[in-house]
N, C-alpha and C positions, 0 to 999 in steps of 0.2 A: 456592504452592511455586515457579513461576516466578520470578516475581518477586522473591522469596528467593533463588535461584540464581542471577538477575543480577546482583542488590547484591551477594553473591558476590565474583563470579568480578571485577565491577567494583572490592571492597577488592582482592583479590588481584592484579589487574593495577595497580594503583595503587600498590601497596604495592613490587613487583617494582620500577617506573618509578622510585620514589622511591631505593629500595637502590642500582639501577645508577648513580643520577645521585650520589648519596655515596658508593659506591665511587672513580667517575670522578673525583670531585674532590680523596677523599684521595691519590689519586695521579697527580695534575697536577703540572706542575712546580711550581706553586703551593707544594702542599702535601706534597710527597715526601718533605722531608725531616722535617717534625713527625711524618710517618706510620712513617717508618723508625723513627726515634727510638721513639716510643710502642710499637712493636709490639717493640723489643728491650729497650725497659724491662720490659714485663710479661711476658716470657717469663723475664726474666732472676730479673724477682722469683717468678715462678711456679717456677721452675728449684729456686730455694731454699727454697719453701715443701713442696713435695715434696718433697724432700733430709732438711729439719727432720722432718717427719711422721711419713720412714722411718725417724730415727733414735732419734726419742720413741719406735715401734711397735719397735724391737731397744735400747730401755734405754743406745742411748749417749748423749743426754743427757735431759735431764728435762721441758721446756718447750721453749715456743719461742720464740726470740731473733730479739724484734723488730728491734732495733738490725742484727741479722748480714742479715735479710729485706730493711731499708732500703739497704744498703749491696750488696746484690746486685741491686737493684734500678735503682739510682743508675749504679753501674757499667754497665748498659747502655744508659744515656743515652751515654755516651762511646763505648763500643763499637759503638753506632746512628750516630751518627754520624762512625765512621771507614770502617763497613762503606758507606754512602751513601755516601761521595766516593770509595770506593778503587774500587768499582762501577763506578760514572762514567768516571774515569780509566782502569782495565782495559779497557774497552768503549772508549772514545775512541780508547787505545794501539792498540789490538790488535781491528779492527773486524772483525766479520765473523761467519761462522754455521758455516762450513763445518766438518767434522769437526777437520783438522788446525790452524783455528784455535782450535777446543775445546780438542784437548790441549795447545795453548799457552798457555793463558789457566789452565788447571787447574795447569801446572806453575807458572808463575809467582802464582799466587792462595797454592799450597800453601807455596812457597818463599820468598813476601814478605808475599803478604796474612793470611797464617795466624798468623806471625810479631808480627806488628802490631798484631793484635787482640788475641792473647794479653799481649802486651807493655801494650798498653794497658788491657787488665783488671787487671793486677796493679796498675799502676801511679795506677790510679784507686781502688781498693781501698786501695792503701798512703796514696795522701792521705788517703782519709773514715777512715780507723784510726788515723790519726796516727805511722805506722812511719817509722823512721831510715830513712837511704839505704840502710846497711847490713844492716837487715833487710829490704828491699824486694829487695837483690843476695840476700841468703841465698834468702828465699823462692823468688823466680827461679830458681834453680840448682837447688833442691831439685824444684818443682812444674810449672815449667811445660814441661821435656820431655814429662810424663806428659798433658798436654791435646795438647800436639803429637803426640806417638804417636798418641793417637786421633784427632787431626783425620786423617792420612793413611786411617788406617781405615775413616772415615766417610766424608769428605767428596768424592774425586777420582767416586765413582759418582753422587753427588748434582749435584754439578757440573757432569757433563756434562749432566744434563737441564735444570740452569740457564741454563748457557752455549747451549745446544742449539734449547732452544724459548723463553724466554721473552726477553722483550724486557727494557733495562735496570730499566727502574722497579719492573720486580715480582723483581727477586734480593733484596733486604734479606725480602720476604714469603715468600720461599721458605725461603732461608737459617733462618726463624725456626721457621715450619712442620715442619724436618726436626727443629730442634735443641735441643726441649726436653728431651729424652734428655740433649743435647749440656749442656744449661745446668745437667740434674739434676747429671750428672756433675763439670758445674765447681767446683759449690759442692762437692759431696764433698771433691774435689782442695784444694778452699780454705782449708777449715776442718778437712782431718783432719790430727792430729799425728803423721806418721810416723816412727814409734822406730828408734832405733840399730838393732836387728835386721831390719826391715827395707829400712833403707838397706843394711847389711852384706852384705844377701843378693843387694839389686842390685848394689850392688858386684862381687862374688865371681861373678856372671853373668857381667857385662858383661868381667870379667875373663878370665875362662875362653873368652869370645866372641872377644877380641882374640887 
């Protein structure tokens, strides 16, 4: 039984040794950026395989579209690698740990980097779909306030614990960690067709707002 318990505890110390040294290395400068990329690709396709599921399990469509899975998948390739450099570059700009460099770095992340990513999701989508400029401008105007609203919702409290405690190379892993909700929702936003009425009714809000 001894002897049982050392073999043990020796895979499980070995085992520990080996994970920390793969961790370590997926996130070397080495490797940081294949590791961003990879981990915004499969949330991205995870994002929309949930999305599909939910919507085969309420009968709005029938199956599930492989083709719409790969293309939300793809698109976070692009997105993985805008969120790596803008990371980089935030943190270079604007160094520091301190509270009041947090709220600087969350305004401007919300106000440019938010902006950028969304920009570049559609815009990678409207490639792998083969969309005119002009439906790529439509879509834009129609959907992408609606990811923007929730990024404010979501993201400034997430933020700060990003900007706060973790050092640069681990934000794209965090980023990913919060925002499979983030990613379910995107695809919703992507592929739902919203009808005259209710655009008419956002309208007649936003109207009544002004």
């Amino acid at each position: 039984m001894a002897a049982a318990a050392r073999k043990l505890l020796f895979l499980q110390n070995r085992f520990a040794v080996k994970t920390r040294k793969f961790f370590n290395t997926m996130f070397s400068d080495k490797y940081l950026l294949y590791t961003n990329v990879g981990l915004s690709l499969s949330l991205s396709g995870l994002g929309d395989l949930i999305e599909q599921k939910y919507e085969i399990y309420s009968k709005e469509i029938t199956e599930w579209d492989k083709k719409r899975t790969l293309d939300m998948t793809l698109s976070g390739t692009t997105v993985g690698v805008v969120c790596h450099y803008w990371y980089m570059f935030l943190d270079r700009t604007i160094p520091g740990y301190t509270v009041r460099i947090v709220f600087k770095k969350i305004i401007v992340d919300q106000l440019i980097g938010s902006p950028l990513a969304i920009s570049t999701f559609f815009g990678s989508i409207a490639l792998l779909e083969g969309s005119t400029m002009q439906e790529f401008i439509t879509e834009v105007k129609q959907k992408a306030w609606r990811l923007y609203a929730a990024e404010w919702m979501i993201w400034p409290p997430c933020q700060f614990l990003n900007f706060y405690v973790l050092s640069t190379k681990y934000r794209v892993l965090f980023d990913n960690l919060v925002s499979l909700g983030y990613d379910v929702y995107t695809s919703r936003v992507k592929h739902h067709n919203y009808s005259s009425s209710e655009e008419c009714v956002e309208e007649t809000y936003y109207a009544e707002v002004d």
